[in-house]
N, C-alpha and C positions, 0 to 999 in steps of 0.2 A: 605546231610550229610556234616561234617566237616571233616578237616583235620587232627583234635584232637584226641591224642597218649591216647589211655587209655584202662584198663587193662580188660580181660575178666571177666565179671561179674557170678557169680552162686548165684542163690537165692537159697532158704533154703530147704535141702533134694535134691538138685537138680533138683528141678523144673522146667518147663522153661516157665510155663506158670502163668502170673503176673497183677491181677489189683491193677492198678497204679490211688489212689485217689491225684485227681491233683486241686491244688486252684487256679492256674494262669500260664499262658503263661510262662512268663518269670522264674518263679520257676521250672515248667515243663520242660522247653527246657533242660536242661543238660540232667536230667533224664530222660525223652522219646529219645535222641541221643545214650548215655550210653546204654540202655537195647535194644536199635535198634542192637548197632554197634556189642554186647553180644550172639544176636541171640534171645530173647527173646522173646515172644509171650504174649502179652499185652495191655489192654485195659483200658481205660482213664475212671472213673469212675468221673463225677462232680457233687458233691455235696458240694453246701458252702451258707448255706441259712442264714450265718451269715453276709454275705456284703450287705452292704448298702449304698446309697439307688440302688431303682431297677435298673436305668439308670447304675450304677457303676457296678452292677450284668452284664448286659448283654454284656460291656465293655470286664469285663476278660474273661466270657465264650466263646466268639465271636472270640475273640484271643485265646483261648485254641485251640480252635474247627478248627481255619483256621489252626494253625499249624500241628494238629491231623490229615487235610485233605491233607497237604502239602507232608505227612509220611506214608499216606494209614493207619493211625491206628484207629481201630475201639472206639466211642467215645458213655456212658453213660451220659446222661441228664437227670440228677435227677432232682428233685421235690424242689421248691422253697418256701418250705414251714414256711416263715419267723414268724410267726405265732406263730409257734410250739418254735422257737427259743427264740423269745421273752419272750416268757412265761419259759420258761427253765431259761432264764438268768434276771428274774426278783429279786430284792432286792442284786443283782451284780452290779450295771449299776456305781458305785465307782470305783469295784475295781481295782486297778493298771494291766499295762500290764504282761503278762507273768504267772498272780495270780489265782485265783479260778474258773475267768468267762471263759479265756483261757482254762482252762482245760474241765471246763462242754461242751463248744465248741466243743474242739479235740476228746472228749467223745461220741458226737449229730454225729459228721461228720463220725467220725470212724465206729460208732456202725451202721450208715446205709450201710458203706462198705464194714464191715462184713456179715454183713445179703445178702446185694446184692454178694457178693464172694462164700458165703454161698448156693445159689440157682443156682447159673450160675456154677460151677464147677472151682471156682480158688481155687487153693492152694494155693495161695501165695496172700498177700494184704499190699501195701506201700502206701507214699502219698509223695510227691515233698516237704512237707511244712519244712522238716530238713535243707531243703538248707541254707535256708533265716538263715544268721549271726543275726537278731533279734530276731529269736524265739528259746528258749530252747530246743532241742533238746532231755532233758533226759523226758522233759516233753511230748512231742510230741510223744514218745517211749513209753513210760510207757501205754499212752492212746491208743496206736496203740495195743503193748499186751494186753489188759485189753477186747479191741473190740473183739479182734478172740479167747481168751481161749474160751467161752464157745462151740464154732466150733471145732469139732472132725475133725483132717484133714485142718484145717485153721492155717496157720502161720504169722503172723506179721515181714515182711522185714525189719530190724533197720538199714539196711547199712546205711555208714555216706556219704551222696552226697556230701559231700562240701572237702571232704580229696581228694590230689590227681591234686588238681586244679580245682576242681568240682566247688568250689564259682565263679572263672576267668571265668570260662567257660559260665557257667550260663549269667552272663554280657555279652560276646563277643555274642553269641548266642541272648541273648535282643538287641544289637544290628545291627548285620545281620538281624536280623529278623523283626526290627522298629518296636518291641513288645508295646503295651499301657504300661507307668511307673505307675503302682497305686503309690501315695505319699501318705497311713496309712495301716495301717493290713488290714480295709476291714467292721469292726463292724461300728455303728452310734456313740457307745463312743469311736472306736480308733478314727473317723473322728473330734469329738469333743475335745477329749484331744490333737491330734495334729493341729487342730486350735488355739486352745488356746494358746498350747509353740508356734507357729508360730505368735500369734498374741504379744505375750510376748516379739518376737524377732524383731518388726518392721516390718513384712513380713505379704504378703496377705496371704486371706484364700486360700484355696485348689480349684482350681476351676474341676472340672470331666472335664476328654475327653479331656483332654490340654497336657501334657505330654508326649513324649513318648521318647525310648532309644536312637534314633539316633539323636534326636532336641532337648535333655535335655537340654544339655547348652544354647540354645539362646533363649529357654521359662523361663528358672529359673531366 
């Protein structure tokens, strides 16, 4: 655990028990420390059959997973069904970040967190992915309610991870932790379109498995 001052958490109705759909280590770590230090009772739901390729898949999960074991918290291995994905996000493969393919995504990811929340007996279903200052937020929310209406008894946790010092924290925690740095969102078109402005800037491609919190500066 950390040192870190922060406020007691209550999920929705007063719940106290929380699956927590998690895309990556480093986005996780606030929030799995947060609803530790809260009292909460919750388990790490991973589903993200939108990264790409598989080697980068097994990268975050592995890192999810060491930290999940680091914390005794019980940890969901969904189904890597890129497949399905693909086929979802087909005649998207354009569109800008943050826009229609984004959503159909947070849509794929959610809708199986509900369903799994839905059989296992949680009340309550979040996801780490609000932290990250790149991704919208209102968006990310919208798709999170959208997954649990149809669940009588299912609530969508909107709290905002990143207020409070929740973004600082997230960092200092990637690096205590010498968490792997993904450098794109995680899809085959975020890895292509951030090659491309990288390649626009003089700078190499992305190489996987190189990066990480505490050796950022002397591999960048």
């Amino acid at each position: 655990m950390t040192d870190f001052e922060r406020p007691i958490l209550t999920p929705p109705d007063g719940h106290r028990k929380v699956l927590l759909h998690s895309c990556c280590a480093p986005c996780s770590g606030e929030v799995m420390e947060a609803m530790l230090a809260s009292g909460i009772d919750y388990t790490i739901f991973f589903y993200n059959p939108n990264i790409h390729p598989e080697r980068e898949y097994l990268l975050r999960k592995d890192e999810n997973i060491r930290f999940a074991e680091t914390h005794g918290v019980g940890f969901v291995d969904a189904d890597y069904d890129k497949d399905n994905w693909f086929a979802r996000a087909k005649g998207m493969e354009w569109e800008p970040e943050r826009g229609i393919r984004c959503t159909m995504c947070f849509d794929m990811r959610f809708e199986r967190t509900a369903l799994h929340a839905h059989e296992h007996g949680f009340p309550v279903m979040t996801s780490s992915l609000g932290i990250s200052r790149w991704k919208n937020m209102q968006q990310i929310n919208d798709c999170g309610h959208r997954a649990a209406a149809p669940y009588q008894g299912l609530a969508y946790w909107d709290f905002n991870w990143r207020k409070g010092g929740g973004s600082a924290r997230m960092i200092e925690i990637s690096k205590r932790e010498e968490f792997y740095q993904q450098e794109y969102c995680g899809c085959v078109y975020s890895l292509r379109d951030t090659n491309l402005h990288r390649r626009q800037q003089g700078r190499e491609p992305i190489e996987l498995g190189k990066m990480f919190y505490s050796r950022a500066e002397e591999k960048s």
